[in-house]
PAFIKOL-337374 format. One line per field, with one value per residue (C-alpha): residue in one letter; x, y, z. Coordinates in pm, 1 decimal. Example, Ala and Ser with C-alpha at 12.3 -4.5 7.8 and 13.67 -1.06 7.14 Angstrom:
residues 2
nugu <- A, S
east <- 1230.0, 1367.0
north <- -450.0, -106.0
up <- 780.0, 714.0
This chain:
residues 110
nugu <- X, X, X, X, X, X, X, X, X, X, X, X, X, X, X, X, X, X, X, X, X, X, X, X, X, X, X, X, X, X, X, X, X, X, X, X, X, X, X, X, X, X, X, X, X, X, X, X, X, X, X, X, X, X, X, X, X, X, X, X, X, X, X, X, X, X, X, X, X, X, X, X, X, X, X, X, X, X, X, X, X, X, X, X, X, X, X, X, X, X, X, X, X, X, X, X, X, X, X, X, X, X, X, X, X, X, X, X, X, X
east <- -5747.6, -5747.6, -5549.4, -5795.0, -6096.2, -5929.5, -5804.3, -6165.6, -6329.1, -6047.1, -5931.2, -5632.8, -5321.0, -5392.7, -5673.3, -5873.8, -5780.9, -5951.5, -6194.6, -6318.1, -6609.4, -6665.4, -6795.2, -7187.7, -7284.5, -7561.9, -7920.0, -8154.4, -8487.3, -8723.4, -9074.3, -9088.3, -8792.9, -8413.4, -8146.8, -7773.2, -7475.2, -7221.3, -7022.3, -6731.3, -6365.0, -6230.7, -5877.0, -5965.3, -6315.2, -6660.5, -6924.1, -7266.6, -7401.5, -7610.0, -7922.2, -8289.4, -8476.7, -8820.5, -8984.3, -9322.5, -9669.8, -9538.0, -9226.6, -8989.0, -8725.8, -8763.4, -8381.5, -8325.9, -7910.0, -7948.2, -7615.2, -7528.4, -7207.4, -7136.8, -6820.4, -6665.8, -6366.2, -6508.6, -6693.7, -6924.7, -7026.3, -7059.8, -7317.9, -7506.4, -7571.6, -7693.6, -7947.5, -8069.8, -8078.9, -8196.4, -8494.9, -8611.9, -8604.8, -8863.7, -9073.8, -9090.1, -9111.8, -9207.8, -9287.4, -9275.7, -8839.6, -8909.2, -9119.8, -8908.2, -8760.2, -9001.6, -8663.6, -8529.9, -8902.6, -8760.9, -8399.0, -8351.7, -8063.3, -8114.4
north <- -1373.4, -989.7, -896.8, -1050.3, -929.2, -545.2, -646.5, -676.5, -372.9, -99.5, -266.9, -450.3, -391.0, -695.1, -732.0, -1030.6, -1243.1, -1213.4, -1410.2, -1523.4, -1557.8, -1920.0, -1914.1, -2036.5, -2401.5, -2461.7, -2386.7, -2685.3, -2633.3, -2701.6, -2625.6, -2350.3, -2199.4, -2186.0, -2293.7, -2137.8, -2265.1, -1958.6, -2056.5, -1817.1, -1912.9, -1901.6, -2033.9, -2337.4, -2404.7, -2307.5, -2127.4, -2257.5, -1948.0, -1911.4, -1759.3, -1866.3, -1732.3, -1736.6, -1530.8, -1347.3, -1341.5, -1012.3, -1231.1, -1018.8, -1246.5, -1221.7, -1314.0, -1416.7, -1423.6, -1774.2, -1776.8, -2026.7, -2008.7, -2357.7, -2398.3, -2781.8, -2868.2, -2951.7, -2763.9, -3052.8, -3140.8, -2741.9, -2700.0, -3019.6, -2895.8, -2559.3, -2765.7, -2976.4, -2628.0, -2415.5, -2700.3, -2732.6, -2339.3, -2267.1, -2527.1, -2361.2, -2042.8, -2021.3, -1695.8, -1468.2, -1522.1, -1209.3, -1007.5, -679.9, -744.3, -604.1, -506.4, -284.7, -96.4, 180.6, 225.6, 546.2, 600.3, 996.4
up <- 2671.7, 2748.7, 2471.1, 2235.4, 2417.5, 2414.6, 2074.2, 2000.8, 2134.3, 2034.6, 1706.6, 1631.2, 1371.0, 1217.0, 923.2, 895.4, 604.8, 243.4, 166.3, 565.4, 391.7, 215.7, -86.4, -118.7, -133.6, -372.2, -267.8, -87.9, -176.9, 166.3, 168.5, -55.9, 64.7, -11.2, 216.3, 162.5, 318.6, 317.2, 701.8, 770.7, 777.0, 1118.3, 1171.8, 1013.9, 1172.4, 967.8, 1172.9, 1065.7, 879.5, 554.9, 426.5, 411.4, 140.9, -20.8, -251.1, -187.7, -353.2, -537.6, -691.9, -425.9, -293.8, 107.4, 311.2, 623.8, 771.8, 954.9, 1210.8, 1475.7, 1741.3, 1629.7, 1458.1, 1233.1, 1125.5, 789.5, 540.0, 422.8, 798.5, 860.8, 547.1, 631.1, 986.9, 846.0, 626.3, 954.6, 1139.6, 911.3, 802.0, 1172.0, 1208.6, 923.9, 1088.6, 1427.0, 1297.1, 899.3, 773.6, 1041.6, 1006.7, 752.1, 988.5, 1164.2, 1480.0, 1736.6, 1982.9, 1703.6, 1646.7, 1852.9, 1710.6, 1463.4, 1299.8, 1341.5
């Protein structure tokens, strides 16, 4: 457990493998906006992750990285949880997913 904690911080000689990354799943259209499955490859297991997306009054296309800890043995379970998650997310929150993060109004990069 150390080893891959340290492993962690200070960088390991091994490189993650190509492709971690899933490829997309086709959009869900919900309410105006567009759900994308994309979960990450993890020994096996797919961490629910995607993208919510909708475009603006201006025709800009606004994004939102939607990531949970949870992780499926399946690919078709993992993106079908990501719908149900991502679905009750924009109706807690809606819109303001796309507003700035209010913790990071301080951080410069100077």
């Amino acid at each position: 457990m150390f080893k891959k904690l340290l492993s962690g911080l200070f960088g390991s000689d091994r490189q993650a493998a190509p492709g971690a990354t899933t490829k997309a799943a086709d959009a869900v259209e919900y309410k105006g906006y567009e759900i994308v499955s994309q979960p990450d490859d993890q020994s096996g297991q797919y961490r629910v992750s995607g993208w919510i997306r909708k475009a603006d009054a201006s025709g800009e296309t606004l994004e939102h990285r939607f990531e949970r800890s949870d992780m499926l043995p399946g690919r078709e379970a993992c993106d079908a949880m990501l719908v149900t998650k991502a679905q009750r997310y924009i109706d807690e929150v809606g819109e303001a997913m796309f507003e700035p993060d209010p913790r990071r109004a301080g951080d410069s990069t100077e």
